[in-house]
N, C-alpha and C positions, 0 to 999 in steps of 0.2 A: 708532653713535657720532656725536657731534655734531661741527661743525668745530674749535668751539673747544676747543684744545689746553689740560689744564691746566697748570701750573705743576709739574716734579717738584722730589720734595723726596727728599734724602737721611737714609736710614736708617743705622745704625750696621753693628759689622764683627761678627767671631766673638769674641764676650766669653770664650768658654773659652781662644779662642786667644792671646787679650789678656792674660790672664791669665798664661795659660802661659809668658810669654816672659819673666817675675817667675822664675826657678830658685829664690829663697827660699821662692814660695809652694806647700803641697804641697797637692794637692786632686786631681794625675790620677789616683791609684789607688785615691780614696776612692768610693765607691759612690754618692756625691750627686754626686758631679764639684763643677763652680762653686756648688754650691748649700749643700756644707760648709762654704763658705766665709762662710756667709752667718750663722753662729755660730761659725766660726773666726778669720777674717778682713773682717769687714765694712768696712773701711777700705780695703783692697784691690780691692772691687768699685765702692766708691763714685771712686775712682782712675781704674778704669777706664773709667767712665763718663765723669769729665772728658775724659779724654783723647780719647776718640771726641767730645764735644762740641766742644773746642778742633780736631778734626780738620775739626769743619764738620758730622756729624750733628744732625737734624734733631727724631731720636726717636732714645730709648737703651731697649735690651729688657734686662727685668727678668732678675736671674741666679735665676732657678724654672726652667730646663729640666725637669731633674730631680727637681723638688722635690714633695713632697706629704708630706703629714701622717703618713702610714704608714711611709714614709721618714725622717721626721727622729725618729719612734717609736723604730723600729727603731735607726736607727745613731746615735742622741746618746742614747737613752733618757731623753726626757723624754714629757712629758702629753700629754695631745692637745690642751689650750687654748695651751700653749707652742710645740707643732708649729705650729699657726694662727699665731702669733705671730710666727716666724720666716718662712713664707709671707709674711704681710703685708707682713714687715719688708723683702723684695727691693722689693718699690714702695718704700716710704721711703724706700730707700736710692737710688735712680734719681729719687724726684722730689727728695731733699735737693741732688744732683747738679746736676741741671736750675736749682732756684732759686738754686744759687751761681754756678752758671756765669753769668746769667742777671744776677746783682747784679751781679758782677765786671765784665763786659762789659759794662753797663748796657745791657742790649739789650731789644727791645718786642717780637723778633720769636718767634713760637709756637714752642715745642717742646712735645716729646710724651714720655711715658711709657709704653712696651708692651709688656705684660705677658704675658712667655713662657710657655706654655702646651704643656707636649711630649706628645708619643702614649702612649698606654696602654706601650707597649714602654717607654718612658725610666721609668717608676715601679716599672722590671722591675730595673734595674741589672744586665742583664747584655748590653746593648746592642744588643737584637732590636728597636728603634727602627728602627736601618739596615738591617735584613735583612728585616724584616716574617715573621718565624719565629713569632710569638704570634696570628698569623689562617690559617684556610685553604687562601687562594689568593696566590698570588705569582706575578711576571712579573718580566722581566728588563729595568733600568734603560733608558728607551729614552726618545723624544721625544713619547712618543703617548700611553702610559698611566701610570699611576699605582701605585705601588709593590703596590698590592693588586690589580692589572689591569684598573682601570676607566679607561675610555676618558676621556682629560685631556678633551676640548671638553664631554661629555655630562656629567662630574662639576662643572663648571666652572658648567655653565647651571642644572644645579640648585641650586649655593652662590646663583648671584647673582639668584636669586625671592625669595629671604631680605632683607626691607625694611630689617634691622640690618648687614647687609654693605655696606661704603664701598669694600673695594679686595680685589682678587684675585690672588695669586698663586703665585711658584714661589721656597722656599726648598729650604738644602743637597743642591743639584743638581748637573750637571757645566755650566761656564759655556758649551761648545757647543750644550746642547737648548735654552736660554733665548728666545733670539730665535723659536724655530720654535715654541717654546710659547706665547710670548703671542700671537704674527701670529694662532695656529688661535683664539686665543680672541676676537678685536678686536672684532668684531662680534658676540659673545653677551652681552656686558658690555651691563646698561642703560647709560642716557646722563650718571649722578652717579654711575657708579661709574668706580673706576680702576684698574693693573694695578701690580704691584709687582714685583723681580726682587732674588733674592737668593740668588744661587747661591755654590757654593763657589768655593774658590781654587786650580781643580786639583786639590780632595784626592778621593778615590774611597775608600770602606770597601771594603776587601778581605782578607777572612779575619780578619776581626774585629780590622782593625785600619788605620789611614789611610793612602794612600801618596798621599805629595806631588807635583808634576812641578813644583818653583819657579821652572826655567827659562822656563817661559812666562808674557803677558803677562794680568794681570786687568780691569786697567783699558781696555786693547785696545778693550775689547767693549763700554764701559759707551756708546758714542756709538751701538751696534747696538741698544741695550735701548731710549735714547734716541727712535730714529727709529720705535720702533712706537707708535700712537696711544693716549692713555688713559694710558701711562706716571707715575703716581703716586710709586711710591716706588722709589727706587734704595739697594741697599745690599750688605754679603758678609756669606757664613757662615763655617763653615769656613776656616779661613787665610786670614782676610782681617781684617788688622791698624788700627792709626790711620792711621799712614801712606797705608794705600792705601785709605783713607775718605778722605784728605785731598787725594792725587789726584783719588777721583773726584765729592770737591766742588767743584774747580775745573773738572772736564769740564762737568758740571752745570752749574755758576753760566755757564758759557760758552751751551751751549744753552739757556737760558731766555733771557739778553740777547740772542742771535742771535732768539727765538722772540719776544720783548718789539720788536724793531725791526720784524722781518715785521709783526707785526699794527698795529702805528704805521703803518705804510707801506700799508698796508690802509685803514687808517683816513683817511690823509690824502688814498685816492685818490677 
């Protein structure tokens, strides 16, 4: 890695969870999760959006988790050019988001639209995303490998030989392996690419189903993510709401000025 440190930039929180915390809106039993909502309630996603914008997110992730054409097939029973249609329509609904926010604020500075993309398991709707029960091999959640048991640094070095790959990392995770995860990668990263972290909020899938630990702290950690090199994008999954996007956009905005006078002071010497 090079000296110069980049700039992070924060990512948005758990859009399911965002959602969720609306009790008028119904989508957790639906078989698309957030993504029924995206011909249910599309108004409500675009909602959500602001509000992790207004929390200081930097980029807002499309609600397509679980979304694909065979999917919206099945459980809306429409065409396949209309399934496409609805697909599509989670970006529009994220960048209509982005450009209001954006007039409103009158603001110059870039945001981003990034389009959720979940594992073969999530188009399964029966939540073998979290277990990795739809492949062969599996390993027990840990700091080192990878849900399917391939070693985190070795799967890591062959993502980032890929010239289209910008940033690397660790999403809905537990927030203690984070830091150990990106350190083993710091130095396998070329020198334009960067690291992202976006772990859960304490929540753990256990027996097919989330358990929370709220008592503890999320934001705690984001100055740990922080301090390893390369650190690109900051943001949460799982139970991690506007609020605590809004938190860790001021951790953030704090270490970059901290990071902005070091190299001044560099400069001046």
């Amino acid at each position: 890695m090079t000296d110069e440190r980049p700039e992070t930039k924060v990512l948005d929180g758990g859009l399911g969870t965002e959602l969720a915390a609306d009790e008028t809106l119904v989508f957790k039993d639906h078989p698309l999760w957030t993504a029924s909502l995206l011909k249910d309630n599309p108004k409500a996603i675009k909602a959500a959006h602001s509000r992790f914008l207004c929390a200081g997110s930097e980029a807002v992730i499309t609600a397509s988790y679980q979304a694909s054409v065979d999917g919206f097939m099945k459980y809306f029973n429409v065409s396949a050019e209309d399934a496409q249609l609805l697909l599509q329509s989670s970006v529009d609904i994220a960048k209509d988001a982005v450009k209001e926010f954006s007039s409103a604020n009158k603001s110059n500075k870039d945001l981003y639209v990034a389009a959720s993309v979940g594992p073969y398991g999530a188009t399964l709707h029966d939540m073998s995303e979290y277990d990795g029960h739809y492949v062969e091999t599996m390993t027990t959640e840990d700091a080192k490998t990878t849900f399917h048991g391939d070693n985190f640094v070795e799967s890591v070095k062959r993502v980032s030989l890929n010239p289209q790959v910008e940033s690397i990392g660790v999403n809905c995770c537990e927030v203690t392996f984070v830091e150990e995860l990106l350190r083993s990668v710091e130095d396998v990263l070329r020198p334009d690419q960067t690291l992202i972290a976006y772990p859960n909020n304490w929540q753990k899938f256990v027996d097919k189903r989330w358990v929370c630990d709220i008592s503890r702290s999320f934001s705690g950690y984001v100055e740990k993510w922080l301090s390893v090199g390369a650190m690109g994008w900051i943001g949460g999954c799982c139970g991690v709401t506007s609020p605590q996007v809004g938190e860790m956009t001021q951790i953030v905005k704090n270490w970059n000025a901290n990071l902005d006078n070091l190299k001044n002071q560099m400069h001046n010497h």
